[in-house]
C-alpha positions in Angstrom: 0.6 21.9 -8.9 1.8 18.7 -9.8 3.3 18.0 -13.0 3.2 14.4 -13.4 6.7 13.8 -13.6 5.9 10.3 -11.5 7.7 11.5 -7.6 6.2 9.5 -5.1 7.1 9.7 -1.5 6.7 6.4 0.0 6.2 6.7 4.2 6.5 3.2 5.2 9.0 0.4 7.2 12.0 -1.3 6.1 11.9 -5.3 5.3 15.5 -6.0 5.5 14.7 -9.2 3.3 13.9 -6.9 0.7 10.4 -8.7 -0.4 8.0 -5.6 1.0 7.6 -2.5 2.5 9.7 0.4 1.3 12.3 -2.3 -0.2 9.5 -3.4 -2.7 8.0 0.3 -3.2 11.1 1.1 -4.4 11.6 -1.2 -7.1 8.1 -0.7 -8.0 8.1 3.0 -8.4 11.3 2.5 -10.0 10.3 -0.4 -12.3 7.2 1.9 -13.4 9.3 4.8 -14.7 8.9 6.6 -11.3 11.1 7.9 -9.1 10.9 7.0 -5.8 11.7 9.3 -2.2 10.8 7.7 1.1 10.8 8.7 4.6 11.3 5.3 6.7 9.4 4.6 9.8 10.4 1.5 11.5 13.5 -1.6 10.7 11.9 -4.5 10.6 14.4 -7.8 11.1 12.3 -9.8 8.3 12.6 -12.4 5.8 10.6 -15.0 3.9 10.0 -16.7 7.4 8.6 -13.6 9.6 9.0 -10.6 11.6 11.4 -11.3 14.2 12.4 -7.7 15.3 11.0 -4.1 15.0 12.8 -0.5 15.5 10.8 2.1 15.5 12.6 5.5 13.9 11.8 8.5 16.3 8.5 10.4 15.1 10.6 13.8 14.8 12.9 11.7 12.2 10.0 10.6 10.1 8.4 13.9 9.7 11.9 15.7 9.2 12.3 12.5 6.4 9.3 13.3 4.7 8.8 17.1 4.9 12.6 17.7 3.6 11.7 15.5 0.7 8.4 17.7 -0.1 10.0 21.0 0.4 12.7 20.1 -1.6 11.9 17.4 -4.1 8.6 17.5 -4.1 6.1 14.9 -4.7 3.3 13.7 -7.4 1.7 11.5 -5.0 2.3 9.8 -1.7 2.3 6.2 -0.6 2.0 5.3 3.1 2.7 1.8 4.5 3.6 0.7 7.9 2.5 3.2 10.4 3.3 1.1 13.9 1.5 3.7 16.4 -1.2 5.9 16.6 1.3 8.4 17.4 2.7 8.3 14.4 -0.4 8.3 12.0 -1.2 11.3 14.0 2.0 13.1 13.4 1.7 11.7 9.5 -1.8 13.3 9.0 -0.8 16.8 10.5 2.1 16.5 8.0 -0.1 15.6 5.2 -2.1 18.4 6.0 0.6 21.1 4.8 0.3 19.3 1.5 -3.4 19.1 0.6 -3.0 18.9 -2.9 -0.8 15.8 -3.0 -2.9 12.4 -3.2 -2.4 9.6 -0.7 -2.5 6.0 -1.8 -2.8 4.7 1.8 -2.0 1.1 2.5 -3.5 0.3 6.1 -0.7 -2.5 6.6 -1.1 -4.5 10.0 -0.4 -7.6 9.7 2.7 -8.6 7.6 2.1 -11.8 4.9 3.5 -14.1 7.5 0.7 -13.3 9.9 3.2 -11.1 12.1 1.1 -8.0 13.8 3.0 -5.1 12.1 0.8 -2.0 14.1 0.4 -1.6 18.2 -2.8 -0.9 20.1 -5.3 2.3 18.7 -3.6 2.2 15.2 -6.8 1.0 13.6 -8.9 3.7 14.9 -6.0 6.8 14.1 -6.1 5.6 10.5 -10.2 5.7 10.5 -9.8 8.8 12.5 -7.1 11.2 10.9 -6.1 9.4 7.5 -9.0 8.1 5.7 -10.2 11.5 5.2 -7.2 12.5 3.4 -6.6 9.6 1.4 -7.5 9.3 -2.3 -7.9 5.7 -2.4 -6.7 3.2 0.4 -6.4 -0.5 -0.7 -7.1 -2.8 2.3 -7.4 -6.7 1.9 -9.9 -8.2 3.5 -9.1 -8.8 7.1 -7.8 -5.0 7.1 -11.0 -4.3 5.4 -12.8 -5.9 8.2 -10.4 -4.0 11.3 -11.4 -1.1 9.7 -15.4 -1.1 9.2 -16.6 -3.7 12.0 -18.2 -5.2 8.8 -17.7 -9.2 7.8 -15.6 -9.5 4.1 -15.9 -12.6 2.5 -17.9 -12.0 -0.8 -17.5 -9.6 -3.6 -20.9 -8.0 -2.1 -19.1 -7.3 1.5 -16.2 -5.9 -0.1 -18.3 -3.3 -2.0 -20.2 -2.6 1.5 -16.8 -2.5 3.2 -15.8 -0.5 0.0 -18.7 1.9 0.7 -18.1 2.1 4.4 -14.5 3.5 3.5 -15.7 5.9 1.6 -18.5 7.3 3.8 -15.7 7.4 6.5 -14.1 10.2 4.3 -11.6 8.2 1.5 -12.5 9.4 -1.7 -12.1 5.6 -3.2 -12.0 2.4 -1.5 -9.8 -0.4 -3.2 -11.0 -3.7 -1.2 -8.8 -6.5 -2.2 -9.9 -10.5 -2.6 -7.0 -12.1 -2.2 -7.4 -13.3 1.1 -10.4 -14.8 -0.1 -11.1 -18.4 -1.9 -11.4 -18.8 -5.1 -9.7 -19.5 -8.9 -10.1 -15.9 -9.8 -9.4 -13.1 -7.6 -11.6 -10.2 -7.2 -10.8 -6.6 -6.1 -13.6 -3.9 -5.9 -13.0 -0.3 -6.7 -15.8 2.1 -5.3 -15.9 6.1 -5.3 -18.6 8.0 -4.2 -20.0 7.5 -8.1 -19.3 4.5 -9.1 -18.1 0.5 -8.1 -15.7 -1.7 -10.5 -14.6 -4.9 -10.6 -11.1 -6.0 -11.1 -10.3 -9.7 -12.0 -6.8 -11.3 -12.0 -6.2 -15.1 -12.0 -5.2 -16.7 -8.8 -1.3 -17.8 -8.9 -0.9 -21.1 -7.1 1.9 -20.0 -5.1 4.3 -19.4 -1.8 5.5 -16.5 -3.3 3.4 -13.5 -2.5 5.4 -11.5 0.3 5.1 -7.7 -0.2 2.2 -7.9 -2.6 0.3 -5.2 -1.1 3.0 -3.1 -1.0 3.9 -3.5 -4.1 0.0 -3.3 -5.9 -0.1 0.1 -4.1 3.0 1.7 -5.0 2.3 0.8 -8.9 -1.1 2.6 -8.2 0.4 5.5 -6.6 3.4 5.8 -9.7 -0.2 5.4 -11.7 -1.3 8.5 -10.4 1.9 10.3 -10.1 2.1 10.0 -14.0 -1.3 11.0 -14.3 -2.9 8.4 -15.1 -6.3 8.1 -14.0 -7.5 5.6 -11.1 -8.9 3.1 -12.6 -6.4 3.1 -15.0 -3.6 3.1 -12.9 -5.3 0.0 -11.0 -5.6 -2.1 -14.0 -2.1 -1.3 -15.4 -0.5 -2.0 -11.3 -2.8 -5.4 -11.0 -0.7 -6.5 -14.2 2.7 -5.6 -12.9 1.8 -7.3 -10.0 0.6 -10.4 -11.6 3.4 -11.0 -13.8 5.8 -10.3 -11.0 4.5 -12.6 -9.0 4.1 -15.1 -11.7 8.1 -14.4 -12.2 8.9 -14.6 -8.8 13.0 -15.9 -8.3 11.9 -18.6 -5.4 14.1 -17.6 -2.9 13.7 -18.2 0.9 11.9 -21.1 2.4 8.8 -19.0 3.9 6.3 -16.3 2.0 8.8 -15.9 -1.0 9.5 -12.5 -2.9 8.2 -11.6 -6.5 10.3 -10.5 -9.1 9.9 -6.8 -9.2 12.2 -5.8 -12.2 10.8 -8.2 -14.3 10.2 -5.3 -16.7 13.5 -5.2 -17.3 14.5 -8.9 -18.3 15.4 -8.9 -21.8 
């Protein structure tokens, strides 16, 4: 039984610029008052300008990663990113089944912020298949949204269809994200099998939104490691997120980094 101590086991790629995947999931959990394990699953050669270079890390070292963390550690909830093959969401969901009680934030990264394809052919249709059931909420933006129900995302109306789609495909809540989309204010639709919110933040005229998924839901899954309830942990990640992307340092010359320890300035 989980005791809410915040451990989250993050199962995604490496960014070596440091602006997403388990480079920005760390600071996050650890920002939140979390403490953060991971179990990596590719090397990306990134920065602010793209993806020039991906190294896969043998499926047998991702699972050993992961399932000496659990057995050892333990874990309050799990956040997966970057899954590159169908293999490997295949091998991550018969993991994830020796650990039914932990929830599963899943992220359903393909494409990175610089429009690089992060995820190879069938990936789409392993994480319908084998991890949507399992997951207690995944947070897709818009095109992912699309990739994953067939269905057209453009209006706060499609991304509660989408929203419900996700959730009659087995997720037990569907976070469908608007920032892909136009607009002053952007708007991100929770639905559950009971219910559909809304969640509004103000659109940040800026380069510097590298790792933002990422980062959004490793604050939700720290959220939930701590207890906290969904909704809750939403609303309390979308403002970590805002104000670290509001904060953001302005390094590179591409898709910029935010300022994850901004909690921390003095």
């Amino acid at each position: 039984m989980a005791d809410h101590s915040g451990r989250v086991l993050i199962i995604a790629g490496s960014d070596s610029g440091g602006g997403a995947g388990i480079q920005a999931d760390i600071k996050t959990v650890t920002a939140l008052g979390g403490y953060a394990a991971t179990a990596i699953t590719a090397i990306t050669v990134q920065s602010t300008l793209g993806v020039s270079g991906v190294h896969a890390i043998p499926l047998d070292i991702v699972e050993a990663q992961a399932r000496t963390v659990l057995d050892d550690i333990g874990a309050d909830a799990i956040k997966s990113g970057m899954l590159g093959t169908r293999e490997l969401v295949e091998v991550i969901a018969r993991l994830l089944s020796d650990y039914p009680d932990i929830p599963l934030v899943l992220d359903p990264v393909m494409v990175a912020t610089s429009g690089d394809a992060l995820v190879g052919e069938g990936v789409v249709e392993a994480i319908r298949d084998h991890l949507l059931p399992r997951a207690a909420l995944i947070t897709p933006n818009a095109p992912e949204a699309e990739k994953l129900t067939g269905l057209t995302v453009s209006t706060t109306q499609e991304q509660a269809d989408a929203g419900r789609a996700l959730v009659a495909g087995g997720a037990a809540a569907a976070l469908v994200k608007g920032g892909h989309l136009s607009g002053s204010v952007i708007t991100d639709v929770l639905v559950t099998p009971d219910t559909t919110m809304i969640f509004e933040s103000e659109r940040i005229d800026t380069r510097h939104t590298h790792g933002t998924g990422c980062t959004l839901a490793s604050a939700i899954a720290t959220g939930l490691a701590k207890g906290r309830s969904l909704p809750d942990s939403i609303e309390a990640g979308g403002s970590y997120l805002s104000e670290a992307i509001r904060r953001a340092p302005g390094f590179g010359s591409g898709h910029g980094p935010v300022h994850h320890a901004w909690v921390f300035d003095r």
